[in-house]
C-alpha positions in Angstrom: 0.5 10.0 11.5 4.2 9.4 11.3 5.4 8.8 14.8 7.2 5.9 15.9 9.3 6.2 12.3 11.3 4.5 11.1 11.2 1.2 12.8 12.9 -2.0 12.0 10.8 -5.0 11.6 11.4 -8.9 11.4 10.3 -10.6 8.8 9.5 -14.6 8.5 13.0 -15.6 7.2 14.7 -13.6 9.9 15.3 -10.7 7.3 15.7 -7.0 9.2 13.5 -4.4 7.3 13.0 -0.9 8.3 9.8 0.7 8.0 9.5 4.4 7.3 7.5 7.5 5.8 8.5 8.6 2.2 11.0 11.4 2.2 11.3 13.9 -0.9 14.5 12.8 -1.5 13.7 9.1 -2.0 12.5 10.1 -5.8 15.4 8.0 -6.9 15.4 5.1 -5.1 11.6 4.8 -5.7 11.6 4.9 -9.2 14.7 2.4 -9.1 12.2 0.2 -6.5 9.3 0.8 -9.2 11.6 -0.2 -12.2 12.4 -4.3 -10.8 8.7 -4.7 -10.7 7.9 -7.2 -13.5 5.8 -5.3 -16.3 3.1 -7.4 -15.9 2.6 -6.1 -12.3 2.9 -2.5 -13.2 0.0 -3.3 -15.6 -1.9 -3.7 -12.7 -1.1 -0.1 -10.7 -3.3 2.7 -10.7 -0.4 5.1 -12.2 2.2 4.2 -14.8 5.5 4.1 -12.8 7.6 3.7 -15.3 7.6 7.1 -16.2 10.2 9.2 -14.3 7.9 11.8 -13.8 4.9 10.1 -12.0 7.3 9.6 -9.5 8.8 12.5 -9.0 5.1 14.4 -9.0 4.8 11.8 -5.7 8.3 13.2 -4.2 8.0 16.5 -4.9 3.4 16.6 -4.1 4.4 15.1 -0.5 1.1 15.3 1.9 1.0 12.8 5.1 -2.7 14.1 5.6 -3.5 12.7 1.8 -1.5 10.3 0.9 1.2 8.8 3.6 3.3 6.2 1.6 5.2 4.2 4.0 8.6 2.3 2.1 10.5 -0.9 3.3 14.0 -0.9 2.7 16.3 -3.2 3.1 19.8 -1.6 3.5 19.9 1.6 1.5 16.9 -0.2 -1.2 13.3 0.0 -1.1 11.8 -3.2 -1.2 7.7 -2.2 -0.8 5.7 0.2 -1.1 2.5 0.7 1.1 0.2 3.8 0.3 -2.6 5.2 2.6 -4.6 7.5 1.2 -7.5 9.8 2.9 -10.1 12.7 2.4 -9.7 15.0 5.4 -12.9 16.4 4.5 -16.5 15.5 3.2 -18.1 12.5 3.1 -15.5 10.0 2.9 -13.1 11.3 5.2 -13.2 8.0 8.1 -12.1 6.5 5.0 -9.0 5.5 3.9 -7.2 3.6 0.6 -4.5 0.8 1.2 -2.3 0.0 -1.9 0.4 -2.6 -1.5 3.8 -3.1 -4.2 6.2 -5.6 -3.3 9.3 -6.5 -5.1 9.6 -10.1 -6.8 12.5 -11.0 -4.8 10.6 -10.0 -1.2 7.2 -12.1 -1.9 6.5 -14.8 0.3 8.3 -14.3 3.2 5.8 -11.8 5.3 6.9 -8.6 4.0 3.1 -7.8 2.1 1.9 -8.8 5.6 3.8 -6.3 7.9 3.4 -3.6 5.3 -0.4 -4.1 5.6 -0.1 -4.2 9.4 1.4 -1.0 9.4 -0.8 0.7 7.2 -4.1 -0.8 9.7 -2.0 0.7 12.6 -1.6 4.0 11.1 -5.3 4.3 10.3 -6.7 3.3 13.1 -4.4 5.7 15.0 -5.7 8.2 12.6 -9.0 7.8 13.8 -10.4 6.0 10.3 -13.1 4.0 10.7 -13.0 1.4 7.3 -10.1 0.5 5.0 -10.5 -0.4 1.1 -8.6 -2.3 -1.2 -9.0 -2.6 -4.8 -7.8 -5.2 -7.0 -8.4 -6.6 -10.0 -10.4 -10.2 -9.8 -7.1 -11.9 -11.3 -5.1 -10.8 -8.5 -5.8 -13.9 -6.2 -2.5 -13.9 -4.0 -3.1 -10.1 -3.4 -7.0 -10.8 -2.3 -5.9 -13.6 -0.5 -3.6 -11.4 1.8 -5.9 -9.1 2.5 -8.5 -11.2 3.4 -6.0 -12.3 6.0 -5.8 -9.8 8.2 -9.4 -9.2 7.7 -10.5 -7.5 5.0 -14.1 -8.7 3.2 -15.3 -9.0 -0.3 -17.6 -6.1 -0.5 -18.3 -5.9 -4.6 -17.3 -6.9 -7.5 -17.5 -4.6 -10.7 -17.2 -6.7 -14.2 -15.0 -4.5 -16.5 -14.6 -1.5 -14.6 -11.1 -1.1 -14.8 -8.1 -1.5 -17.7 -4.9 -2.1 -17.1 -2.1 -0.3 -18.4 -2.5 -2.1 -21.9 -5.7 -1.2 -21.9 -7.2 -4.8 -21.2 -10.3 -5.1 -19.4 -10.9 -6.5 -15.8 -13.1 -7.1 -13.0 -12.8 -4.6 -10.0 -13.0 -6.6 -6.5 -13.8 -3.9 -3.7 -13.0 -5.3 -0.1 -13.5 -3.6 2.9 -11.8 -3.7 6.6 -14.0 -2.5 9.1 -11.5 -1.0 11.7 -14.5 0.1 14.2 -15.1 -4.0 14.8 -11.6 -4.2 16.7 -10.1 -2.3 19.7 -7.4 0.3 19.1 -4.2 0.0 19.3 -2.6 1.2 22.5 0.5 3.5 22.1 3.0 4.1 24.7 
């Protein structure tokens, strides 16, 4: 699932941003990356990445056929953060998870987009057959993306989720069918 890595990608503005597979030794960088997301964004992630060791439990548990976090950098800095995760077994397994962090300074200008892209790319080379996003209902520039490049409203769950303060919110579940467009062709 990780050839063709790193690449180097335009972005709107012009911006050059490489694409790549997370590394071990990226444990600092990432938690650096993690740490210039505004608080009330973190609220919203599934894990609390302000703590040191959440991130380095991701550097040091690496496992492509899981989880395959793809980083943008921008120079030696990780700008985004894009997360694939899979069951290779059991009933779920043509199913895959897309999570998507940008930083602050990086929204607007495409780079949510191409991280996305990639992650459709890798899981449809993969062989997965739908893609899920969850966000919270509040999250409107987030749904908004995805819907974008395709993804659908499936569900919404009224306070199934808190956030890191423990506040209470509505899960949206949307869906890409990957099975309703033609495979990539790699060379």
């Amino acid at each position: 699932m990780v050839t063709g890595y790193p690449k180097t990608v335009r972005l709107q503005s012009g911006l050059a941003v490489t694409i790549r597979p997370m590394v071990k030794e990226d444990g600092d960088k990432l938690y650096a990356f993690f740490g210039r997301v505004p608080r009330a964004d973190r609220l919203f992630l599934r894990d609390d990445v302000s703590r040191r060791d959440v991130i380095d439990a991701w550097a040091r548990e690496l496992d492509y056929d899981k989880v395959l976090p793809l980083l943008a950098e921008v120079g030696e800095k990780i700008v985004g953060d894009a997360t694939l995760h899979r069951r290779p077994g059991g009933w779920t397994s043509h199913v895959g998870k897309v999570r998507i962090v940008t930083d602050e300074n990086y929204r607007g200008i495409g780079l949510g987009t191409v991280l996305l892209e990639e992650v459709i790319a890798v899981a449809k080379k993969a062989g997965l057959e739908l893609l899920v996003a969850e966000v919270m209902a509040n999250q409107t520039a987030a749904m908004a993306a995805f819907k974008r490049l395709g993804f659908e409203k499936e569900a919404l769950f009224s306070n199934h989720v808190k956030d890191q303060a423990g506040k209470s919110h509505d899960l949206v579940v949307m869906i890409k069918n990957l099975m309703a467009e033609p495979a990539p062709v790699f060379f």
